[in-house]
VEXDREN-531109 format. One line per 10 residues: their letters; for each residue y, x, z of C-alpha. Coordinates in steps of 0.5 Angstrom, whole numbers, always signed. Layout:
<nodes>
A	Y,X,Z  ...
</nodes>
This chain:
<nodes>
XXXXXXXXXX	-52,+53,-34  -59,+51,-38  -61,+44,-36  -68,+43,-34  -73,+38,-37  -72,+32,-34  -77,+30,-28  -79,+24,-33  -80,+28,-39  -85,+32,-34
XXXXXXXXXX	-90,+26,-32  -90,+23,-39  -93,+31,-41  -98,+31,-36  -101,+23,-37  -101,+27,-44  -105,+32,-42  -109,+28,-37  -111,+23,-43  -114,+28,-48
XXXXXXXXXX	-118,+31,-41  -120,+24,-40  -123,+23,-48  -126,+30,-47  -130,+28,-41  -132,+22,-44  -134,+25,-50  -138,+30,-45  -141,+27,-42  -143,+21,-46
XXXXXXXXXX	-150,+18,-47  -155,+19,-51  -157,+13,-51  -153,+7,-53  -158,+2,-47  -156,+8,-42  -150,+7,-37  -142,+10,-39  -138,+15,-34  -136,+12,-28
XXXXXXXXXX	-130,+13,-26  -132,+17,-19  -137,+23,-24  -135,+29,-23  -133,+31,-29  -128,+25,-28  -126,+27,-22  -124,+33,-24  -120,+31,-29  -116,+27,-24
XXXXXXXXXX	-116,+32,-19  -112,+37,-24  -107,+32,-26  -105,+31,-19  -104,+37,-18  -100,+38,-25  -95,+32,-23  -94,+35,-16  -92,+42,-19  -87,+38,-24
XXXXXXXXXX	-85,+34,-18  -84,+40,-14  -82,+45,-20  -76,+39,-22  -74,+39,-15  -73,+46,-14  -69,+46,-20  -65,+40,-18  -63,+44,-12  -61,+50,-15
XXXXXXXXXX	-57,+47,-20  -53,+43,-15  -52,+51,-10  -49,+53,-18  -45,+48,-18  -42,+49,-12  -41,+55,-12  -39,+54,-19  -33,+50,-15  -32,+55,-9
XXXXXXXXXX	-30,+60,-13  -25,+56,-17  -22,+53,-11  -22,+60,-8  -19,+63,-14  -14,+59,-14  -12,+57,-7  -15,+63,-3  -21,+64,+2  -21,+57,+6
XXXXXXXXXX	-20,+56,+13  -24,+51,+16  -21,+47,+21  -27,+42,+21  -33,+42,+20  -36,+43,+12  -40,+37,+13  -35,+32,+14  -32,+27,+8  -26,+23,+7
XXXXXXXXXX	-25,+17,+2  -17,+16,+0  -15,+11,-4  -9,+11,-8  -7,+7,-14  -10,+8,-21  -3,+13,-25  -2,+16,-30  +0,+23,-32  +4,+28,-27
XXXXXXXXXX	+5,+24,-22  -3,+23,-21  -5,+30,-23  +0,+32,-17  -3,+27,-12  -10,+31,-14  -8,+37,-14  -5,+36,-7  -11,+33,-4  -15,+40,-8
XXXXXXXXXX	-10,+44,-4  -12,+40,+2  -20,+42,+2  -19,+49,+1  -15,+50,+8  -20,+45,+11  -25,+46,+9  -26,+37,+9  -29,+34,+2  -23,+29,+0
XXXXXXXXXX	-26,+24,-5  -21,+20,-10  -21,+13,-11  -16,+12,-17  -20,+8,-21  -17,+5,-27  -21,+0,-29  -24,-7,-25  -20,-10,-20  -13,-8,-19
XXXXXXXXXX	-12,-2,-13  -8,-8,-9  -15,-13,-10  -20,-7,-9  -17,-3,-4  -17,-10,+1  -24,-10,+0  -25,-3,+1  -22,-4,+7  -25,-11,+9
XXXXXXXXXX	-32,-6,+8  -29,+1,+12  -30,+4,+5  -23,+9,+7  -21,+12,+11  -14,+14,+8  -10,+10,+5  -4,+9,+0  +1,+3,+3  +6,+0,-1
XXXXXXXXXX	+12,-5,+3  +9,-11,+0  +3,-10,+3  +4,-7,+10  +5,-14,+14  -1,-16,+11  -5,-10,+12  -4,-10,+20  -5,-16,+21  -11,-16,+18
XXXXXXXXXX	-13,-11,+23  -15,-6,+18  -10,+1,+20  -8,+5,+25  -3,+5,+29  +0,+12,+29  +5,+13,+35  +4,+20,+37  +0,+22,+31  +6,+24,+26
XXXXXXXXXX	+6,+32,+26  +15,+33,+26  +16,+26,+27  +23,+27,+29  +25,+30,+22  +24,+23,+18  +30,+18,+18  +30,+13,+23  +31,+8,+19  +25,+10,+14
XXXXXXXXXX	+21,+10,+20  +23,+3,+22  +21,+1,+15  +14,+2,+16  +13,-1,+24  +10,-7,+25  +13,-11,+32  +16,-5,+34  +9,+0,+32  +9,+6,+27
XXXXXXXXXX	+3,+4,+22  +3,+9,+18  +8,+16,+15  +12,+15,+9  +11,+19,+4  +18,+17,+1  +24,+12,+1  +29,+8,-3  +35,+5,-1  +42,+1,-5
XXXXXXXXXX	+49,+4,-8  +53,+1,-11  +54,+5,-18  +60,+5,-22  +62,+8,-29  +68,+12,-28  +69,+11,-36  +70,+4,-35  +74,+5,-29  +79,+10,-34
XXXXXXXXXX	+80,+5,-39  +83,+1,-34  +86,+5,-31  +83,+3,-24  +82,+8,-18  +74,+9,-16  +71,+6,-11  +71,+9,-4  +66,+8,+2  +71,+4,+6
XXXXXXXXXX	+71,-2,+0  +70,-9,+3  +67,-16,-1  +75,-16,-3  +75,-10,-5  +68,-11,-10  +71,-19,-13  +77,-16,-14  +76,-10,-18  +70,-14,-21
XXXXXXXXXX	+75,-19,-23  +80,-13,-26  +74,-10,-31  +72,-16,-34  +80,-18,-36  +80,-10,-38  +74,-8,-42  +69,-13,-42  +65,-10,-37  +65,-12,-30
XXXXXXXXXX	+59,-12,-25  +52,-15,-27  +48,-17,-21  +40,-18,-21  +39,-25,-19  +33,-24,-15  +33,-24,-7  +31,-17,-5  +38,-16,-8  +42,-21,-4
XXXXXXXXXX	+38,-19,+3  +43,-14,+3  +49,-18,+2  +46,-23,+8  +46,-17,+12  +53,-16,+11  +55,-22,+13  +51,-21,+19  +46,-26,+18  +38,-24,+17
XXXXXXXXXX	+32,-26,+14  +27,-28,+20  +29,-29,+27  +27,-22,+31  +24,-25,+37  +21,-32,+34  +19,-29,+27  +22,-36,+24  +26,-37,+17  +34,-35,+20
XXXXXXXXXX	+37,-35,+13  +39,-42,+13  +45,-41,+17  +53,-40,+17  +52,-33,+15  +48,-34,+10  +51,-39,+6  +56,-34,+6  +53,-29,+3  +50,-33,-3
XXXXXXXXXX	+56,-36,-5  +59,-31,-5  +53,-27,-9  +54,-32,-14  +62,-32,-15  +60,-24,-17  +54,-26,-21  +58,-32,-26  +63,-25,-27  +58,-21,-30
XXXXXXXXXX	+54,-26,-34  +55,-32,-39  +51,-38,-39  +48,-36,-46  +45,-30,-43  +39,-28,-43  +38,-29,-35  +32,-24,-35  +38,-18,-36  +37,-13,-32
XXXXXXXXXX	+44,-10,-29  +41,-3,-29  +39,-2,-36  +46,-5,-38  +49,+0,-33  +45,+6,-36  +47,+3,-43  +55,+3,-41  +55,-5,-42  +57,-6,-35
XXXXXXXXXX	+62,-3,-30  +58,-3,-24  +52,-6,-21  +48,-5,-15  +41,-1,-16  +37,+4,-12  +35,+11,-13  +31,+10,-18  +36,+10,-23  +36,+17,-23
XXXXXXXXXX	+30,+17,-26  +32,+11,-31  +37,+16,-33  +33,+20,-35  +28,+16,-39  +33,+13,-43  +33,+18,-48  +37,+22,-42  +44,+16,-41  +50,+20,-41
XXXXXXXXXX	+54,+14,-37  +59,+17,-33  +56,+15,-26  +58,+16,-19  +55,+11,-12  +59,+10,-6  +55,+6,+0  +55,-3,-1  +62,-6,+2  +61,-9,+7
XXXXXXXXXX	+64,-16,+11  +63,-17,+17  +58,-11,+18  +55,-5,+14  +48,-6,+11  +43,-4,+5  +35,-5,+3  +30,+1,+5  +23,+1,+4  +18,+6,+3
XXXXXXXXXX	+11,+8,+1  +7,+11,+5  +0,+12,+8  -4,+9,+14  -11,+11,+16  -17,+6,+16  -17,+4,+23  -26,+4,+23  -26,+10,+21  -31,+14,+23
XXXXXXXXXX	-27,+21,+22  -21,+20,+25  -19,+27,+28  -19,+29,+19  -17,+23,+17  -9,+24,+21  -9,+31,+18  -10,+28,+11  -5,+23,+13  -1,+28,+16
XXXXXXXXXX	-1,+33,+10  +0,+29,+4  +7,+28,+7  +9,+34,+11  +15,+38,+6  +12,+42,+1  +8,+35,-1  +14,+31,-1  +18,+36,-5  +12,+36,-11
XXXXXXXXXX	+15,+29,-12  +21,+30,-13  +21,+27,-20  +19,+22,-19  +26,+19,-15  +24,+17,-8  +28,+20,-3  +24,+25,+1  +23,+22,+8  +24,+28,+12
XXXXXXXXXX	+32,+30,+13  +31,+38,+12  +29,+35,+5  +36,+32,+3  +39,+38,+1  +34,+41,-3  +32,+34,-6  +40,+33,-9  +39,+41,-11  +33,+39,-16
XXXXXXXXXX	+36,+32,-19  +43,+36,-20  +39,+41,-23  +35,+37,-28  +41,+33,-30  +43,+40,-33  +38,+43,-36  +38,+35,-40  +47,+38,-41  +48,+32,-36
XXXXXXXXXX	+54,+33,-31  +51,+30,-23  +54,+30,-18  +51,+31,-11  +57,+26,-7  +53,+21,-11  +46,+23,-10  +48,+24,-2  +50,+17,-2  +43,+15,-2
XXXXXXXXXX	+42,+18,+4  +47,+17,+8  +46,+9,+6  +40,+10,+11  +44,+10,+16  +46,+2,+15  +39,+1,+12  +35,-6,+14  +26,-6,+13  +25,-10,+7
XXXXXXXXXX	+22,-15,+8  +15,-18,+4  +11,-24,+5  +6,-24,+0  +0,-28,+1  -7,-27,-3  -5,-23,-10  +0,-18,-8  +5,-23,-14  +4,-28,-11
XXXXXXXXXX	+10,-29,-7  +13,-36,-5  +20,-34,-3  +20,-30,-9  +19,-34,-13  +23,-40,-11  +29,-35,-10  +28,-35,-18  +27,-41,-20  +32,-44,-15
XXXXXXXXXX	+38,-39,-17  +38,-41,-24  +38,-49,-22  +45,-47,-18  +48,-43,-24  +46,-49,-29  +49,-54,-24  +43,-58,-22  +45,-57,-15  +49,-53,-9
XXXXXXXXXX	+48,-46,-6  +47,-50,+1  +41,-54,-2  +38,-48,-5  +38,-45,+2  +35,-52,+4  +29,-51,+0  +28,-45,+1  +27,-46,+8  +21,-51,+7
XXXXXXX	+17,-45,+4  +12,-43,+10  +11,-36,+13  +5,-34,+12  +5,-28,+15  +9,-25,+21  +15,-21,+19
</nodes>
């Protein structure tokens, strides 16, 4: 496509041409005498001069305009028949004329090239025009999407767990009951992940849950049968306790609280109190839990350690026996340089009741947008089956049920085209685990890394292993942090 000259470059030549028009009048038209008066700006002469230019600089404005406008035609032409090409002739649903802003996250390579061609896909079948804010540089997504909300900026948006609370409340997303195309195929326990106070705000677009991992090669070497299903708190400290006298490697544990959530949930304890909102770790049961989580933890760590150890890379290097992870370890497994650890996953023990973490990433619609009707349908279509199955690779679990088995498929199937040997038991687990799964729970204020409880969770758990106070007083303290949005 040539490029027409620009409308400044065509104003600069006709004040050129008008310059030397006006110094030929001048000469014209000059006096005979010095004592007689010069051209005024009204002669005749002068006038014309003026009158031509004018004219001129409306021909190049109109003649700018005009190409301005069939450029843009060509181009959209151009587009129309790259999306036509590639995704057939499109039926609209709506009219051409609306548009649709969709904030995701800034990403890199596949995932970002999938979201993309997703929303491409999208277009052609409706006929919507879908732009991306991805942005890479600026503000992060987390800062830049609260303000584009606050400014009714989007209309779609991508909703991370440690942001949902903080975003209804703001007011900014709209509830989704009765808005979820298929509804009844996603996991109950997915879509409690994403309800606030009993309401749906938004359609999960996948979901994670914990297992307990264990190395079958560690478990050979000491002679020990494999965990079941059916292990008990007993069962996990005995055999954690068997590993280390037999090779070394028992179960390492991440001191961070949304690993220890699980285990408060298996002791029948919660973090907040249902109806009241208010801090309900501090209890019995808690106190249980933590106690307990330590005794494990003191198993799988010296003093001397680096405490920032995380038991998912020690797992997938064959330095641990066992530890507690979620599905994302697929994906480390393969990122690793393709992990041969002899891995297999049987759902948390339990205590007095069963219980893991699910969270789930997913996308709400702004609640002041003005294209409601579009923006559900966009909502609905970056979730629907054949989008969720695009984003396999990346190891959340699908949300929807009719995905698992073609899920188990995909990651069985990579793990052999790699010479690894999967078995589909122990990706299954993950979603059986769904069945037992209790929301995680963020109370993140201001920047989405500044969480108190979090922090404090830390900062207290090493002053219990270091001997500067008890496991009651650590509850203690972490009850004085304030609760800064609702659960």
């Amino acid at each position: 496509m040539k490029h027409s000259v620009s409308i400044k470059a065509r104003l600069a030549l006709v004040m050129l041409i008008m310059t030397v028009l006006l110094m030929l009048v001048a000469h014209i038209d000059a006096p005979s005498s010095a004592q007689e008066p010069s051209p005024t700006p009204d002669s005749p002469a002068t006038q014309m001069v003026l009158e031509m230019g004018a004219t001129a600089t409306q021909l190049a404005i109109n003649e700018t305009a005009t190409q301005h406008a069939i450029n843009q035609q060509n181009t959209q032409t151009a587009i129309d028949q790259t999306a036509t090409a590639t995704f057939g002739t499109p039926t609209p649903t709506s009219t051409p004329q609306t548009e649709l802003m969709l904030g995701i996250p800034p990403d890199y390579g596949e995932l970002r090239d999938t979201i993309h061609t997703q929303v491409a896909r999208f277009e052609a079948e409706t006929g919507i025009k879908v732009f991306i804010d991805d942005d890479y540089g600026g503000p992060t997504y987390w800062d830049r999407a609260d303000m584009s909300l606050q400014l009714n900026d989007y209309d779609v948006v991508f909703v991370s767990a440690d942001l949902l609370n903080r975003w209804e409340r703001a007011g900014h997303l709209l509830p989704m009951d009765g808005l979820i195309e298929d509804e009844d195929d996603f996991y109950p326990a997915v879509l409690d992940a994403v309800r606030v106070n009993g309401t749906l705000y938004c359609i999960p677009r996948d979901a994670w849950s914990m297992a307990l991992f264990y190395n079958r090669d560690s478990f050979d070497k000491a002679l020990l049968e494999y965990p079941t299903d059916d292990w008990t708190w007993d069962d996990l400290r005995e055999n954690s306790q068997l590993l280390l006298e037999a090779n070394s490697e028992p179960l390492i544990l991440d001191g961070y609280i949304d690993y220890w959530t699980s285990f408060l949930y298996q002791a029948g304890g919660r973090l907040t109190d249902s109806e009241t909102g208010a801090w309900a770790f501090n209890s019995p049961e808690g106190l249980e839990a933590l106690t307990f989580y330590f005794d494990l933890y003191r198993m799988g760590h010296t003093p001397d350690e680096d405490r920032w150890l995380w038991g998912g890379s020690e797992f997938s290097a064959n330095r641990a026996g066992m530890t507690v992870q979620g599905n994302w370890m697929m994906y480390t497994f393969m990122e690793d340089d393709y992990s041969t650890v002899d891995w297999g996953t049987v759902e948390l023990p339990s205590h007095r009741a069963e219980g893991t973490i699910v969270s789930s990433q997913c996308y709400g619609v702004a609640s002041q947008t003005q294209n409601r009707e579009a923006s559900v349908l966009l909502a609905n279509y970056l979730t629907n089956a054949e989008s969720q199955t695009e984003l396999f690779f990346t190891s959340g679990l699908p949300s929807r049920m009719s995905l698992s088995e073609a899920y188990i498929d995909y990651w069985v199937n990579r793990a052999s085209e790699k010479g690894l040997v999967w078995q589909r038991d122990d990706i299954q687990t993950f979603f059986d685990s769904l069945n037992h799964g209790f929301p995680l729970q963020s109370f993140s204020v201001g920047d989405r890394f500044q969480n108190p409880l979090y922090d404090m969770f830390w900062d207290a758990f090493q002053r219990v292993l270091n001997g500067e106070m008890t496991a009651q007083e650590m509850l203690n303290q972490l009850d004085t942090v304030v609760i800064t949005e609702e659960p």
